[in-house]
N, C-alpha and C positions, 0 to 999 in steps of 0.2 A: 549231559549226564553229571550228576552231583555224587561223587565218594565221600565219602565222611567216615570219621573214629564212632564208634559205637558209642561212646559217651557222650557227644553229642545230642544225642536222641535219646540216652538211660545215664541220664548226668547221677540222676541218685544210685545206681549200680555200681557200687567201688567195682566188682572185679572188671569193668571193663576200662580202668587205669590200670591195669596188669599192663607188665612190657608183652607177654603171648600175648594179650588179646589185642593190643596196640598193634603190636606189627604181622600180626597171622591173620587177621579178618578184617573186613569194612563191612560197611552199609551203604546198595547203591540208594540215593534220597533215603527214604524211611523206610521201606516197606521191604527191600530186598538184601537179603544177607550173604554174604560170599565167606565160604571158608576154606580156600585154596589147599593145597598139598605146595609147600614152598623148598622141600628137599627129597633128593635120590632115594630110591632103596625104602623110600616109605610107604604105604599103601593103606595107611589106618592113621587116622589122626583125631584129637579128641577137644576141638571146638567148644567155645561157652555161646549158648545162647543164650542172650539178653531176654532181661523183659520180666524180673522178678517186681513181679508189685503187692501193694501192702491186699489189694483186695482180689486180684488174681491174676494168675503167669497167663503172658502173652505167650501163643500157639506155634509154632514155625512149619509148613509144610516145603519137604523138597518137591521142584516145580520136576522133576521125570519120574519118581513115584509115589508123591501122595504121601510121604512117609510122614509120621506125626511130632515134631519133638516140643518139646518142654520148655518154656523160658526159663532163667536163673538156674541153669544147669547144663552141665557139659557132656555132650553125649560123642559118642563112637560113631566117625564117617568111615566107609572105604572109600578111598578113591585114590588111583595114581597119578603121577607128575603132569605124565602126559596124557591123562585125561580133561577134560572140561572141569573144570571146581564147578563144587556143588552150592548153589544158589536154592536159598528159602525164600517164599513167600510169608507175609506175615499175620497174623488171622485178622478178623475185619477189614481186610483188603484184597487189592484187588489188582492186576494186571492188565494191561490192555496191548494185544497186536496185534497185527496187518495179515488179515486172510490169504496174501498172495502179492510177495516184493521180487519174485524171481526178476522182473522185468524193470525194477524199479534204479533209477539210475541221480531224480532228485527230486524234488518236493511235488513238482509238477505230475511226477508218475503216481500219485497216489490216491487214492479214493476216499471213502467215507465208511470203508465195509470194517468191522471191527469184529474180535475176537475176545472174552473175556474170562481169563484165571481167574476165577477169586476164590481169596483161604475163608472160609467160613468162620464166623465166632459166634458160640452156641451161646445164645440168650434164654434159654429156658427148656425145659425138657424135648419138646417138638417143635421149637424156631431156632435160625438163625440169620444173622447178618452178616452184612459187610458194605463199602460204601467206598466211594474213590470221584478222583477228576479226571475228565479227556476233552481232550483238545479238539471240540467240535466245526472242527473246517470241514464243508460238504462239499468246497470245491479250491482244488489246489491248485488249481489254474488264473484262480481271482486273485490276483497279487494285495488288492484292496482286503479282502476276509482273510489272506494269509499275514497280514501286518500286524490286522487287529488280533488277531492270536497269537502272536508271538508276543505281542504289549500284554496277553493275558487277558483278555478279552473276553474271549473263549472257552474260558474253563468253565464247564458243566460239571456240575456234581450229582454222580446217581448213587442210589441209594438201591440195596437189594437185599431181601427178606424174605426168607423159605419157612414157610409151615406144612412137618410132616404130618399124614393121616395115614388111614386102616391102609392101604396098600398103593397110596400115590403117594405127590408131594407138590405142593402148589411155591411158587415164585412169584414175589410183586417186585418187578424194577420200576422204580418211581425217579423224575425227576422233579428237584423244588421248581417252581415259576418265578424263583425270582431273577429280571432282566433278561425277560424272555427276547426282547429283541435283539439280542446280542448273538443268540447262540443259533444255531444252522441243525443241529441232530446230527446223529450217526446211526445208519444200518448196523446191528447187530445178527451176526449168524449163526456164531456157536459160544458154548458155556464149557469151563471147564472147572467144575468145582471139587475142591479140598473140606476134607473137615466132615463129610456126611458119615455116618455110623461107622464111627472109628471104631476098627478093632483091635488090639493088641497087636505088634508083632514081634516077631523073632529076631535075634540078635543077625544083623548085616542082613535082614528079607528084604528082596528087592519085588515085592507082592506092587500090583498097583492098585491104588487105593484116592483116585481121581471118578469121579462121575462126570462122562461125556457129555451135556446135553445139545444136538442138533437140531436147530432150529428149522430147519427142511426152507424155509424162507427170511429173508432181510427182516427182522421187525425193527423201524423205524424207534429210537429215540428220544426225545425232546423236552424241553421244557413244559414243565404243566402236564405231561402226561403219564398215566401209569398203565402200566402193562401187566397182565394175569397170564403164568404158564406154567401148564400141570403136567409134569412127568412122572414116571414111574423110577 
């Protein structure tokens, strides 16, 4: 796990040289935002989110409810000490975890069955995207395929694009083919998207604003192939 200063990744954004935003927030890698409650007796704190750009503010959704917030502006969390700090998702991206670690004790326990958050970034009135890497080991028991991905090997990059219609909405997850023999696939089983027809909300609404999609079966990922999936 990589923590890093917000400036890092929004070098052009003075306020994240602010001493608050230095010492009250990170970024784990790029894509996920942490804005802790770092004292007693507080239960409201008022967080910059990065991501002012000259052509348009990057998106933030909180990963428990979907909430929407604004890059280049500081908006109003609740949350107490002793609760879990609240972690964003970053639009165009994407998350990935494990269907089932109850049992999982080290690399050997793990499967190929994947899970995927992704914040949506709207590219036009009825699409959008988002696009990320995972670490395509299909078997964690092969010491040999677990080497070669830990060298990086393994990184797959998929690519995901929703186009809304009259009363569905169609998904292509595409992966490129390039150095198709390197990579193994992952079963994917559920979706868990941010970003679809945002509505306004109310000051501190803890509404959930996540679209669930259940895949009812594993569908296989990989290189070179693309996949079509219409929900409602």
């Amino acid at each position: 796990m990589v923590i890093r200063s917000l400036f890092f990744e929004f070098p052009e954004d003075e306020t994240n040289y602010q001493d608050g935003v230095l010492e009250e927030e990170f970024l784990i890698w790029k894509d996920l935002l942490v804005t802790p409650v770092l004292n007693e007796d507080i239960n409201v704190i008022n967080p910059y989110f990065p991501g002012k750009l000259i052509r348009k503010n990057i998106k933030w959704y909180e990963l428990n409810t979907g909430k929407e917030f604004m890059g280049g502006s500081r908006h109003f969390i609740k949350n107490n000490l002793n609760e879990t700090a609240p972690i964003f998702l970053r639009s165009g991206r994407w998350l990935i975890y494990r269907q089932d670690v109850e049992n999982v004790r080290s690399s050997q326990d793990l499967n190929n069955v994947i899970y995927l958050s992704v914040a949506l970034e709207k590219t036009s009135r009825i699409s959008y995207s988002a696009k990320g890497m995972v670490m395509a080991c299909n078997d964690y028991n092969d010491q040999k395929k677990v080497e070669e991905c830990l060298k990086g090997n393994c990184l797959m990059e998929v690519e995901i694009k929703i186009e809304k219609e009259r009363d569905s909405m169609t998904m292509q997850i595409r992966v490129p083919k390039e150095n198709e023999e390197k990579y193994y696939g992952m079963l994917l089983s559920r979706l868990e998207l941010y970003g679809l027809d945002y509505d306004s909300h109310s000051f501190f609404s803890h509404k959930k604003q996540i679209k669930i999609v259940n895949l009812g079966k594993h569908i296989l990922i990989k290189p070179g192939k693309s996949i079509s999936i219409k929900f409602n």
